[in-house]
C-alpha positions as CSV (number, residue, x, y, z in Angstrom):
1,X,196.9,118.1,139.2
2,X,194.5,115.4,137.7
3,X,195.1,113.2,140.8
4,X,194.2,115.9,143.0
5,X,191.4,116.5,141.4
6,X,190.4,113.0,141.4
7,X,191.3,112.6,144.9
8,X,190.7,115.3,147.5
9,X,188.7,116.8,145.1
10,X,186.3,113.9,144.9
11,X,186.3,114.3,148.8
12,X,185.6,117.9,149.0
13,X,182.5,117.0,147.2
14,X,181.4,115.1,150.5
15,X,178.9,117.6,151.7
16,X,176.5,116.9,148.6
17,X,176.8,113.1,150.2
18,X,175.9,114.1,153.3
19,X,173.3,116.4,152.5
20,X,171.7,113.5,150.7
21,X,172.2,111.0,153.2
22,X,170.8,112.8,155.6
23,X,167.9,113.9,153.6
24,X,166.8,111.0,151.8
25,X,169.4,107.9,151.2
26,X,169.8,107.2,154.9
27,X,167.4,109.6,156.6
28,X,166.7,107.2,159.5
29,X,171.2,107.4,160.6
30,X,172.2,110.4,162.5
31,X,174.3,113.7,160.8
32,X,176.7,112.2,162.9
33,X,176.7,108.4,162.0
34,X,176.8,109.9,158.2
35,X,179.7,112.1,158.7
36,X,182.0,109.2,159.9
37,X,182.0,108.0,156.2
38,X,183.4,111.3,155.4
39,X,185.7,111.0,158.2
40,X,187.2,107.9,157.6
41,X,187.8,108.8,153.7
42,X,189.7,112.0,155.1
43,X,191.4,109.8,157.6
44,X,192.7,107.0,155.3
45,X,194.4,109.7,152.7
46,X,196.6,111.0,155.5
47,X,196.9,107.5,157.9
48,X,199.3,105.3,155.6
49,X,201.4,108.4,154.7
50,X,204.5,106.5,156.3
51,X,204.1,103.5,154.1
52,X,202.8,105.3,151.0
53,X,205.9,107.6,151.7
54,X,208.5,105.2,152.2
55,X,207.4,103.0,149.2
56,X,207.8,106.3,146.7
57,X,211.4,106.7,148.3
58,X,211.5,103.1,147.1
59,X,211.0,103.9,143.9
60,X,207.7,102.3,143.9
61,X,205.8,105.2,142.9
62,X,204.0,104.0,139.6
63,X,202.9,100.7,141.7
64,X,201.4,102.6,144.3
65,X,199.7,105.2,141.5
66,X,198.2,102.4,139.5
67,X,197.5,100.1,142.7
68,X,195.4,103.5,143.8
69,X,193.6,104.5,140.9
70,X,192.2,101.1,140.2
71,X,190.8,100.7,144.2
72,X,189.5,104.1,143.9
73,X,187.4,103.6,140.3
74,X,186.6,100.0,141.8
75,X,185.2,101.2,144.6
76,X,183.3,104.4,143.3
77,X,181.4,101.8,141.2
78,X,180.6,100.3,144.1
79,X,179.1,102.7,145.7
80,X,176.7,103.2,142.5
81,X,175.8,99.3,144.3
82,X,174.6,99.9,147.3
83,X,171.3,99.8,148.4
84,X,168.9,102.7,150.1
85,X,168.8,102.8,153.6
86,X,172.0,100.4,154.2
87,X,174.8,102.1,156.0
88,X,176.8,99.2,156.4
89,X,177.2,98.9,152.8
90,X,177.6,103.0,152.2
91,X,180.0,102.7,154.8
92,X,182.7,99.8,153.6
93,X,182.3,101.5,150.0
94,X,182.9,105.1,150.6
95,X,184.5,105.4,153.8
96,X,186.9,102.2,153.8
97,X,187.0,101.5,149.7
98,X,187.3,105.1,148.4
99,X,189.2,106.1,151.3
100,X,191.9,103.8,150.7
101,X,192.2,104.3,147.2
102,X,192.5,107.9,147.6
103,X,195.2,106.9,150.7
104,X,197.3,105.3,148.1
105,X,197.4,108.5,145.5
106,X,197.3,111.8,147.0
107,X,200.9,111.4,149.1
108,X,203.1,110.3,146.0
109,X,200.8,113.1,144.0
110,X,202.5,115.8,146.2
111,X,206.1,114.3,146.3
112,X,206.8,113.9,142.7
113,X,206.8,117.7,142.5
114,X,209.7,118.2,144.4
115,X,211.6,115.5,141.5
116,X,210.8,118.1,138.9
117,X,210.9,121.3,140.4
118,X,214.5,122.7,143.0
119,X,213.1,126.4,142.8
120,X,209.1,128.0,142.9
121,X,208.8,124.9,144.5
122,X,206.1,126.2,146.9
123,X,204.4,127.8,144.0
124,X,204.4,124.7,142.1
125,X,202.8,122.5,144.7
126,X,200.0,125.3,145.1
127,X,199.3,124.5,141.6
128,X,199.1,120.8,141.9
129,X,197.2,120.9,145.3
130,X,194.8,123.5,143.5
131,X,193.3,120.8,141.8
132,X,191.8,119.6,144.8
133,X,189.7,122.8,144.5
134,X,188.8,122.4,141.2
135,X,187.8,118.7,141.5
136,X,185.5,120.5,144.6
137,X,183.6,123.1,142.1
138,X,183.1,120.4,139.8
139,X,182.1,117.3,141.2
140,X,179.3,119.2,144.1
141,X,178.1,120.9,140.7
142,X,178.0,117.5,138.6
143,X,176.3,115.3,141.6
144,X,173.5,117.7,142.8
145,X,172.6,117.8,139.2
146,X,172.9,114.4,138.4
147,X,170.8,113.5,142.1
148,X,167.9,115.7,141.1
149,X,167.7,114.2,137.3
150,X,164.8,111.9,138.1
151,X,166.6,109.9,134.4
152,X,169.8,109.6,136.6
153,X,169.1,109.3,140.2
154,X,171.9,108.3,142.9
155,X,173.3,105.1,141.2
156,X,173.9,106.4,137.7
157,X,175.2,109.9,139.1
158,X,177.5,108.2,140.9
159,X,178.8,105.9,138.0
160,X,179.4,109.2,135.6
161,X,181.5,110.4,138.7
162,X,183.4,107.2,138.8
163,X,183.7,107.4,134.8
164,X,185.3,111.0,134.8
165,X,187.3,109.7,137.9
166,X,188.9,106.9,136.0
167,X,189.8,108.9,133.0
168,X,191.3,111.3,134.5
169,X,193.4,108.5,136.6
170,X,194.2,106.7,133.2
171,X,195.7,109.9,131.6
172,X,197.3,110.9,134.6
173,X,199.2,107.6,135.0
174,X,200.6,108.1,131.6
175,X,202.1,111.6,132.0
176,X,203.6,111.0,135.8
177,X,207.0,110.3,135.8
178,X,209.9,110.7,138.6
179,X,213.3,111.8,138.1
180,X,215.6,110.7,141.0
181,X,216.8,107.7,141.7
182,X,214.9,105.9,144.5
183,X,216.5,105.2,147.9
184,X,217.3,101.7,148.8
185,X,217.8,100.1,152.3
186,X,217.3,103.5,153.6
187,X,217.1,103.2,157.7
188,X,214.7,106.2,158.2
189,X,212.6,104.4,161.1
190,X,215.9,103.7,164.0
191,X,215.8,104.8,167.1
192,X,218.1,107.1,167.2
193,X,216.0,108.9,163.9
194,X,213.0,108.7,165.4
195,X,214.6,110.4,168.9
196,X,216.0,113.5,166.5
197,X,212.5,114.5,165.0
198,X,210.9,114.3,168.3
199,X,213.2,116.3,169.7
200,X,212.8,118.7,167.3
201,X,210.3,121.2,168.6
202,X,209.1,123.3,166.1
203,X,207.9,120.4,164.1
204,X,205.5,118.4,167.2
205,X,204.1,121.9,168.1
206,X,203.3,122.5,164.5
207,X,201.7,118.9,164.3
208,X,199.9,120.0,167.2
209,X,198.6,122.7,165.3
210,X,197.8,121.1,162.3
211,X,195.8,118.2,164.4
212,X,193.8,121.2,166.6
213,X,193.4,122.7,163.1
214,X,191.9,120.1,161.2
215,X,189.7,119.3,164.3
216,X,187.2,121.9,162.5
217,X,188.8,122.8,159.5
218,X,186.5,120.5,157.0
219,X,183.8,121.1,159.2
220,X,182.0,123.0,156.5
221,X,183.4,121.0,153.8
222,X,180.9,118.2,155.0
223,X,177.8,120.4,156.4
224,X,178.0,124.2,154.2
225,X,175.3,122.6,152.1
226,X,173.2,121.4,154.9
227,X,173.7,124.7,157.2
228,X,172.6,126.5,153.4
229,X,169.3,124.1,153.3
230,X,168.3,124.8,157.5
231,X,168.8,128.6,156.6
232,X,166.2,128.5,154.2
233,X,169.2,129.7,151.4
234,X,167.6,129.8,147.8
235,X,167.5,126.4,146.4
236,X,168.9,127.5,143.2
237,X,172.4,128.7,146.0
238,X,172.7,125.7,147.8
239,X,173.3,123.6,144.9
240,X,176.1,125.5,144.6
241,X,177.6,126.3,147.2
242,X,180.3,123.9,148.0
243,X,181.5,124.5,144.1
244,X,181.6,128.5,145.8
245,X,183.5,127.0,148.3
246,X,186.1,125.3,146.1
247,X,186.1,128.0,144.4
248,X,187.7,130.3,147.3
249,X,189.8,127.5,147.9
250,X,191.4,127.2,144.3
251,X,192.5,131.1,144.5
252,X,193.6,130.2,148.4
253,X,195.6,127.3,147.4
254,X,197.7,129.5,144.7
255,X,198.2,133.3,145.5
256,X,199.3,132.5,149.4
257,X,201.8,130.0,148.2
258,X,203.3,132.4,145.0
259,X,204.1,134.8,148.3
260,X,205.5,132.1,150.6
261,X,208.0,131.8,148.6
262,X,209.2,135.9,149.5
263,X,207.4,136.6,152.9
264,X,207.7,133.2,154.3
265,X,205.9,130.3,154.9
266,X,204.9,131.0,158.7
267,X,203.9,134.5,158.0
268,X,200.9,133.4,155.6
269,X,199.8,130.2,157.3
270,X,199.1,131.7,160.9
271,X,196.8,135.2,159.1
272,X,195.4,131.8,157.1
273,X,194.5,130.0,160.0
274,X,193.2,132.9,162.3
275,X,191.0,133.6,159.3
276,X,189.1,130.3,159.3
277,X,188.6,130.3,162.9
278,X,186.9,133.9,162.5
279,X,185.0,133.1,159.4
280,X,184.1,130.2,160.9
281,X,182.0,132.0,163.8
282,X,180.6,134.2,161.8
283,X,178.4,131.6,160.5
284,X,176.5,133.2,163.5
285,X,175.5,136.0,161.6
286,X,174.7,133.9,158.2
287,X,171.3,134.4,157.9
288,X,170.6,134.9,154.7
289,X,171.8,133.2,151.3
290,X,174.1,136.7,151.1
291,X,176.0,135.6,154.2
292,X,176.2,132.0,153.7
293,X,178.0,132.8,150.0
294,X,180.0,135.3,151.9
295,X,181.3,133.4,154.0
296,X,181.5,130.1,151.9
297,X,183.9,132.0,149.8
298,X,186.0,133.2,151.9
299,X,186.4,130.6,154.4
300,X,187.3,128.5,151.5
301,X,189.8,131.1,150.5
302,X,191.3,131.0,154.0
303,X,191.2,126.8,154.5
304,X,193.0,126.3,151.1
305,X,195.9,128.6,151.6
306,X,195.9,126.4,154.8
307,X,196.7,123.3,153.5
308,X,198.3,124.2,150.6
309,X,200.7,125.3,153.1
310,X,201.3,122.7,154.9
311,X,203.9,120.6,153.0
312,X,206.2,123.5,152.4
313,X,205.8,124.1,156.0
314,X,207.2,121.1,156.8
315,X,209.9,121.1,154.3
316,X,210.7,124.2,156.0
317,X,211.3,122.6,158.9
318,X,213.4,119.7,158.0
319,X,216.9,120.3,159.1
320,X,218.1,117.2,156.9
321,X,216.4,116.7,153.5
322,X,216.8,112.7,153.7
323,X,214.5,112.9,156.6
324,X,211.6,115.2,154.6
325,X,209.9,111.8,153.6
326,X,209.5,110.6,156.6
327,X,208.5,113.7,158.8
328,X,205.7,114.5,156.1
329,X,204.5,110.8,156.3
330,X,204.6,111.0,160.4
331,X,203.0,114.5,160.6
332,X,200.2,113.6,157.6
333,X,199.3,109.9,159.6
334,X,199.1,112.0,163.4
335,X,196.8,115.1,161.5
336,X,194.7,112.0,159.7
337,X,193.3,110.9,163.1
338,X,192.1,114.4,163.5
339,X,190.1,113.9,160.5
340,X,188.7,110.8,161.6
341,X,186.9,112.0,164.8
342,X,186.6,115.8,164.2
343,X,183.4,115.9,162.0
344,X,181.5,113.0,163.7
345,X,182.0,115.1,167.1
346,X,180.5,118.3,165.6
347,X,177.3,115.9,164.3
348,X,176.8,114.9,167.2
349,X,176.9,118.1,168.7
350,X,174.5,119.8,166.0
351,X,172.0,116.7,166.9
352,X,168.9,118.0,169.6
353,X,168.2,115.7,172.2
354,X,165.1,117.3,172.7
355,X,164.0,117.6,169.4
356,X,165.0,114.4,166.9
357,X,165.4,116.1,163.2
358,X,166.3,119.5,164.4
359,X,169.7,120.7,164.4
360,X,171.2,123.1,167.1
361,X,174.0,124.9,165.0
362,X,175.6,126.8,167.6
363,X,177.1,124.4,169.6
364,X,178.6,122.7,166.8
365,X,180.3,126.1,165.5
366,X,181.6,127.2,168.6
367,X,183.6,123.4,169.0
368,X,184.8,124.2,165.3
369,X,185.7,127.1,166.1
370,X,187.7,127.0,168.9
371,X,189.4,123.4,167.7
372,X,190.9,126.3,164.7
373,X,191.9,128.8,167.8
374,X,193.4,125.9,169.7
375,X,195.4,125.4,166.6
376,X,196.4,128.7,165.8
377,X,198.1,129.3,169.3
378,X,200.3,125.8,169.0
379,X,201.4,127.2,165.6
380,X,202.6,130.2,166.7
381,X,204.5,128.4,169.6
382,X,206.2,126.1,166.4
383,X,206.5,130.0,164.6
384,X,208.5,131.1,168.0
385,X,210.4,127.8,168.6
386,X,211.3,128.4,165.1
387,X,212.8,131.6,164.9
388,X,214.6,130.5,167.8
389,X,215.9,127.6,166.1
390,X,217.1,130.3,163.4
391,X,218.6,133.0,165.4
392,X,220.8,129.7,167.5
393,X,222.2,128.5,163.7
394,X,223.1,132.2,162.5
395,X,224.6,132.6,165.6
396,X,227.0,129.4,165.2
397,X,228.0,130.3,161.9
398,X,228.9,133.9,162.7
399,X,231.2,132.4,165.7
400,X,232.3,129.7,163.1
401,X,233.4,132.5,160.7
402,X,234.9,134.2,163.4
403,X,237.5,131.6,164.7
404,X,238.4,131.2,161.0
């Protein structure tokens, strides 16, 4: 939970970056240029999934924890470094430093639980994964505060992050242990292994989804704050309204994943993802700091039972529990490039030609928007393939049964 909180949750906080950046640290770089440090950080905690994955089956799992929280305090210090108006230098510290720190902790973070826990195991990874939300009231709250303190400013906010950040890491570190034995010489990437997941439909049409999905999913994860500051929302609001935000998400990332369990993992994430798609357009109608709350809230409700979902998903899936490692590492490295090129897209969409400094909103809601749509259908192909899949295996047994 602390790691999550460190990690994603740090990340979550992103928007209060780039409603700064934009505003006054880099003012003269694009919403879109800005956003790409976001993007990367998103992209490098999914990309090395594989590696990270396949070094935990190892039994590496403390080396890559400790290897992790040091390049992520490192490189939050860093950041305190860098200069005003230097991208460059915002860029390799955040969005390649931070990111890869976070890269080497959030995976392992999520695959210890399943060491400790056989049954409620979905419940018990919507706990962990909730502190992702938490770490997203918290650190949006403690940086817009700490920006606005004319005694702390930028650099010093960003060292009492790094400070918090560390100690968490350093407790965190102490109280992680695994259980199981670790897998040696284990031949997960042959051929042949590789053919068998591909062919496996269900799982590449619910990557598919996932990637469409995350297209726009963190879309307002990055820009809620800014969209709150164009709307002319009450100041006193949009300093918090990516804590609101987490907030939805913390109860999103819990009460879906107590029910998965019962009703079944498909049947919540496709109401979860049709939900962010429609909250997501009605933004449109957002027009006062009522509406932006509103929808905030809920949308973060809606996103966080999303990818709390996810990994039980594709545990779901997994026809051969040997092979869960490596199909969560594959699927999280394919969704991270999503991640990389889906917010950039919708800043540059939301920038006016015609207008430098204005922002044209719709455009960049309606490419969210349907990205989430586009992702919705693909996962209810993977739902149907699914079912399929099940109906085929009962069969097989009853005709098994039968000849006995």
């Amino acid at each position: 939970w602390m790691v999550q909180f460190s990690t994603f949750g740090y990340l979550n906080a992103f928007g209060v970056y780039q409603d700064y950046y934009t505003r006054t640290f880099l003012s003269h770089v694009s919403p879109s240029n800005i956003s790409w440090i976001g993007s990367v950080q998103l992209f490098l905690m999914y990309a090395p999934a594989v590696f990270v994955g396949s070094a935990f089956d190892s039994g590496y799992f403390h080396h890559v924890q400790i290897t992790g929280s040091c390049l992520l305090v490192f490189f939050i210090f860093m950041l305190s470094l860098v200069q005003q108006d230097q991208y460059y230098q915002v860029f390799l510290a955040q969005g390649l430093g931070i990111g890869l720190g976070v890269g080497l902790l959030f995976l392992p973070s999520l695959s210890i639980v399943a060491h400790h826990f056989r049954h409620r195991r979905a419940l018990a990874t919507g706990l962990v994964v909730s502190g992702a939300s938490c770490g997203g009231i918290v650190y949006p709250i403690l940086l817009n505060h700490l920006f606005e303190n004319p005694k702390m400013g930028f650099a010093n906010g960003v060292r009492v992050s790094g400070g918090l950040v560390g100690g968490l890491l350093l407790i965190a570190n102490c109280l992680m242990r695994t259980r199981l034995p670790p897998k040696r010489g284990s031949a997960v990437f042959t051929r042949h292994g590789m053919l068998h997941i591909a062919s496996d439909g269900a799982y590449m049409w619910s990557i598919a989804g996932a990637f469409c999905t995350n297209l726009g999913l963190f879309v307002p994860f990055f820009y809620l704050q800014l969209f709150a500051v164009d709307h002319r929302v009450s100041p006193a609001i949009t300093t918090y309204i990516l804590a609101i935000l987490n907030a939805g998400s913390t109860l999103g990332r819990i009460l879906p994943m107590a029910l998965a369990d019962r009703l079944g993992v498909y049947n919540m994430l496709l109401p979860a993802i049709l939900a962010s798609a429609v909250l997501l357009f009605a933004l449109f109608g957002a027009a006062d700091t009522g509406g932006v709350v509103a929808v905030g809230a809920l949308f973060g409700f809606s996103s966080g039972a999303y990818v709390s979902l996810i990994p039980p998903l594709l545990g779901t899936l997994c026809t051969d529990l040997s092979e869960l490692g490596l199909r969560m590492g594959l699927a999280f490295s394919i969704v991270g490039t999503s991640m990389l090129v889906g917010t950039p897209v919708f800043g540059a969409l939301l920038d006016s030609a015609s207008a430098p400094g204005s922002r044209v909103w719709w455009r960049a809601i309606v490419f969210a928007g349907v990205c989430i749509v586009a992702g919705f259908a693909f996962m209810a192909v993977s739902m149907a393939l699914f079912a399929r899949r099940r109906r085929r295996d009962h069969r097989g047994l009853g005709a098994a049964a039968g000849a006995v």
